[in-house]
C-alpha positions as CSV (number, residue, x, y, z in Angstrom):
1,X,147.8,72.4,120.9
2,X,146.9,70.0,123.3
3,X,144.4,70.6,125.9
4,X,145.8,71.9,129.6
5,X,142.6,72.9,130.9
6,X,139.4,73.1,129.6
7,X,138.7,76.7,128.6
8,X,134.9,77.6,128.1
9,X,132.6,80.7,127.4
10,X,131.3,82.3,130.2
11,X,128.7,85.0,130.5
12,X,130.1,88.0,132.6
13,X,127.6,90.9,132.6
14,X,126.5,90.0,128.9
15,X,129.7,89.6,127.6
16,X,130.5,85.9,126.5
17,X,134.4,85.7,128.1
18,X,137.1,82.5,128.0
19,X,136.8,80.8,131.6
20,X,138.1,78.2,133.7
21,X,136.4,76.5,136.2
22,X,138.5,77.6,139.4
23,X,138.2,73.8,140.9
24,X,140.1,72.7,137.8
25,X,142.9,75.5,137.9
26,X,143.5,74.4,141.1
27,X,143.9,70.8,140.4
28,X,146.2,71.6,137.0
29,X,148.1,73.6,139.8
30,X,148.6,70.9,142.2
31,X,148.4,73.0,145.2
32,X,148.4,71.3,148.6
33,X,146.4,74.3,150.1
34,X,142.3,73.7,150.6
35,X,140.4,75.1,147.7
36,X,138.0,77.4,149.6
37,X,140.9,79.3,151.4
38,X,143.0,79.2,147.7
39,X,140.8,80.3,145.9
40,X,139.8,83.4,148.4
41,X,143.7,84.4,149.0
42,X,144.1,84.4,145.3
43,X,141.3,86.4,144.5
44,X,142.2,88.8,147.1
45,X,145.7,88.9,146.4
46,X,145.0,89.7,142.4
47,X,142.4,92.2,143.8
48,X,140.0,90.8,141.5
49,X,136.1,92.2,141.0
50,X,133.1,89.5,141.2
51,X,131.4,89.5,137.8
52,X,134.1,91.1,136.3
53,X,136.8,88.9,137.0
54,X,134.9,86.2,138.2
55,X,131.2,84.2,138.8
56,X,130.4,82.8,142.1
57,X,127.2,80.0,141.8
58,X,126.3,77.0,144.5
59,X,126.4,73.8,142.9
60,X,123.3,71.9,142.5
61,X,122.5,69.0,144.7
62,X,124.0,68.6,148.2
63,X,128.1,68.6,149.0
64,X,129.6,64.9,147.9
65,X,131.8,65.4,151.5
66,X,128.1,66.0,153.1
67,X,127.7,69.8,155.0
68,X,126.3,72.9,152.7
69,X,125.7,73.0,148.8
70,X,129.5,73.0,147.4
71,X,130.1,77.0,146.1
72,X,132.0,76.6,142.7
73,X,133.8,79.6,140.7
74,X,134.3,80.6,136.9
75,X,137.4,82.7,136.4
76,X,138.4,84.7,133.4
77,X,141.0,83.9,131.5
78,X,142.9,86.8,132.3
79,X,142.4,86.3,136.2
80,X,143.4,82.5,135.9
81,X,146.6,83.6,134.5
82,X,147.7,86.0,137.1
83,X,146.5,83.5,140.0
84,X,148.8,80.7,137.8
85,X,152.0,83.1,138.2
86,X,151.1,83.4,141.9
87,X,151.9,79.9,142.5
88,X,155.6,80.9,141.4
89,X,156.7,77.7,140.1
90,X,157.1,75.9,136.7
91,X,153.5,74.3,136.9
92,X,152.0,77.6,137.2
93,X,154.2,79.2,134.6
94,X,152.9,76.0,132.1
95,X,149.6,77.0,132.8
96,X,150.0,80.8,132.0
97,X,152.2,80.0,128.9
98,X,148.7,77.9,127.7
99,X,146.1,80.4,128.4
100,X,148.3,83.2,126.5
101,X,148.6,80.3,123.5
102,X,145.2,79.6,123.3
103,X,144.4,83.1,123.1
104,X,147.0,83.6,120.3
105,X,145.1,80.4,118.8
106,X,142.0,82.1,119.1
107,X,142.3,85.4,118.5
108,X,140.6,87.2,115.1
109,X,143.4,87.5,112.2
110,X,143.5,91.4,111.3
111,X,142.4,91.9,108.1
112,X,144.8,92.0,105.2
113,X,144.5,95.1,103.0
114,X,143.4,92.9,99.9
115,X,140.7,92.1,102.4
116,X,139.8,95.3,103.4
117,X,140.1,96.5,99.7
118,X,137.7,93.0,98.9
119,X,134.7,93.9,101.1
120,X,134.9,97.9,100.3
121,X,134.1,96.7,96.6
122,X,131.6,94.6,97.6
123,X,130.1,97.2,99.7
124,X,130.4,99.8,96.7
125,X,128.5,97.0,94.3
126,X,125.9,97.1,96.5
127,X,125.2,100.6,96.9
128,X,125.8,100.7,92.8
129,X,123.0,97.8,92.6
130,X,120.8,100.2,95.2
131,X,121.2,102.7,93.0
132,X,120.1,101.8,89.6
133,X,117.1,99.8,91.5
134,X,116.3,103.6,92.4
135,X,116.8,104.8,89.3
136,X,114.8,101.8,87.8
137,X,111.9,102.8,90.1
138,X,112.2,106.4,89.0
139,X,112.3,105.7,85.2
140,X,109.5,103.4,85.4
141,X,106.9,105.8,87.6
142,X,108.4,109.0,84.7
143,X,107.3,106.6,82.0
144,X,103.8,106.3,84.1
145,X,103.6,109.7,84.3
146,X,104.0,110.2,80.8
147,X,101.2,107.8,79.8
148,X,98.6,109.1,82.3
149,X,99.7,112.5,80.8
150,X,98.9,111.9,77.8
151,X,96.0,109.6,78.4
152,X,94.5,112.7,80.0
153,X,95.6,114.8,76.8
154,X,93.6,112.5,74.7
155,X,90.5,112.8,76.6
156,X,90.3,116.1,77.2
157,X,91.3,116.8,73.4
158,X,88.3,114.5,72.3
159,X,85.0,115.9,70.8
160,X,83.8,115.1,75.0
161,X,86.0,118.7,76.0
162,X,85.1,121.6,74.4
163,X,85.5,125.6,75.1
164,X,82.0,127.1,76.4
165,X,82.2,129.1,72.8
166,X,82.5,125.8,70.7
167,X,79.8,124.1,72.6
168,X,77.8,127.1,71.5
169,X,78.5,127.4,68.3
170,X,78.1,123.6,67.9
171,X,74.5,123.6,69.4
172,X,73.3,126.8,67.7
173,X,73.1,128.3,71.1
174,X,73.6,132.7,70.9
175,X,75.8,134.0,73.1
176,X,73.3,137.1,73.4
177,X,72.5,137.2,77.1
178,X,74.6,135.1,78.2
179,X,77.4,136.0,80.5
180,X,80.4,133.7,79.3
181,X,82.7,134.6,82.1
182,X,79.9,133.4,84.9
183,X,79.3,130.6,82.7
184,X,82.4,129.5,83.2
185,X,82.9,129.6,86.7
186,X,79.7,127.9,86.9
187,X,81.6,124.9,84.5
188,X,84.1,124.5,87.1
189,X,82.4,124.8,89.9
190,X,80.4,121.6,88.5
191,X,83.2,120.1,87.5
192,X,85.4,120.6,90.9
193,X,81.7,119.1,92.3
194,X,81.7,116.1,89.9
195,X,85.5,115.4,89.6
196,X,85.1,115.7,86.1
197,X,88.8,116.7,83.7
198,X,89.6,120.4,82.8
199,X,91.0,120.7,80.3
200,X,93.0,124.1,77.8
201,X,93.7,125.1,74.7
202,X,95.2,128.2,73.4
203,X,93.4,131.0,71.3
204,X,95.4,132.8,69.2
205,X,93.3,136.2,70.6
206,X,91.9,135.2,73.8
207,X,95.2,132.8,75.0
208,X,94.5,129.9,77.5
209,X,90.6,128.8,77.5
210,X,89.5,126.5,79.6
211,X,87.4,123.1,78.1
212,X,85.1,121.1,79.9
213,X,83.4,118.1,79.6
214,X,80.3,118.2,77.3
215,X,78.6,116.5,80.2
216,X,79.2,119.4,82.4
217,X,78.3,122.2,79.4
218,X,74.9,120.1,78.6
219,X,74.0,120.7,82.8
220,X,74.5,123.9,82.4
221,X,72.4,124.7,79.9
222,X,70.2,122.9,80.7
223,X,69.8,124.6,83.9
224,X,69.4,128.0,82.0
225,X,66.8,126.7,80.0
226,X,64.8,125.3,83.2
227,X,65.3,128.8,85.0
228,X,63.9,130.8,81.5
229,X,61.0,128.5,81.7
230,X,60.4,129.5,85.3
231,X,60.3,132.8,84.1
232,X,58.6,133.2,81.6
């Protein structure tokens, strides 16, 4: 399409609009009328709105003809064809006929509905590939879970975890005056103090029984043998 008048972006209240520079329109028009009474009678007479419509700005740099800074103005394309019909003659209807072409020219093809079809696949492969990242993530901290699970199974079924009865019977020490209940609340207690493992295992008579760290067991006992030397 060859080139009538140069059509531009414009910014009009953030919005980037095709524009004309309204000396130009005027020129491409070849009306006899002077430009700053044109241009006023047409923007009355299409009862067009500054910024909307159109931009008013003072040209840098002093008038060519001498007198004030020349005032210059950047229609829309929309306004420019209205004020183009105005001139009701076959110039002006050239100059509409152009605009409405190079919007046609211009304007965003609708999407086909292979398109449409094309980037709702894509869309879905990337929400697929979201998803197993997710599920990656979650198989891989279940399959942390599971080792720190059964590293702490290991330690606290070592020979360092024992029942307060095993640790006992293993050091020869009577349960015959001691409380074993207080005992063990005395075991936690340390251990909640510490941050030491607790462990269980299940009796067959007694069900779940606590185990503790020998560490923990050997302070404890220790203690009672400090407080029946005191004593005594």
């Amino acid at each position: 399409m060859t080139e009538l008048i140069p059509i531009n972006k414009a910014n009009f209240n953030g919005a980037e609009i095709n524009s004309v520079n309204a000396r130009e329109l005027h020129a491409i028009l070849e009306s006899k009328t002077d430009f700053s009474m044109w241009i006023r009678r047409r923007l009355d007479e299409t009862d067009a709105v500054e910024n909307v419509d159109f931009i008013v700005f003072t040209k840098n740099g002093e008038n060519s003809n001498g007198g004030r800074p020349q005032v210059e103005y950047i229609l829309s394309t929309d306004i420019a064809k209205e004020i183009a019909m105005l001139e009701r003659n076959e110039i002006g209807k050239r100059v509409r006929r152009y605009f409405i072409e190079f919007e046609k020219a211009h304007r965003q093809k609708p999407l086909s509905q292979i398109e449409i079809l094309q980037g709702s696949v894509e869309i879905l492969a990337a929400h697929e590939k979201d998803i197993k990242a997710i599920k990656t993530d979650v198989s891989d901290l279940h399959k942390e879970q599971l080792k720190t699970k059964h590293n702490i199974n290991r330690l606290l079924n070592n020979d360092n975890y024992m029942t307060l009865i095993a640790f006992m019977n293993l050091h020869g020490i009577s349960q015959k005056g001691y409380h074993i209940p207080s005992l063990g609340k005395r075991a936690k207690k340390l251990s909640d103090e510490q941050g030491a493992f607790m462990g269980a295992v299940i009796d067959p008579r007694y069900g779940r029984i606590n185990t503790y760290s020998t560490e923990i067991l050997r302070q404890i006992f220790d203690e009672r043998r400090i407080i029946s030397r005191f004593k005594s």
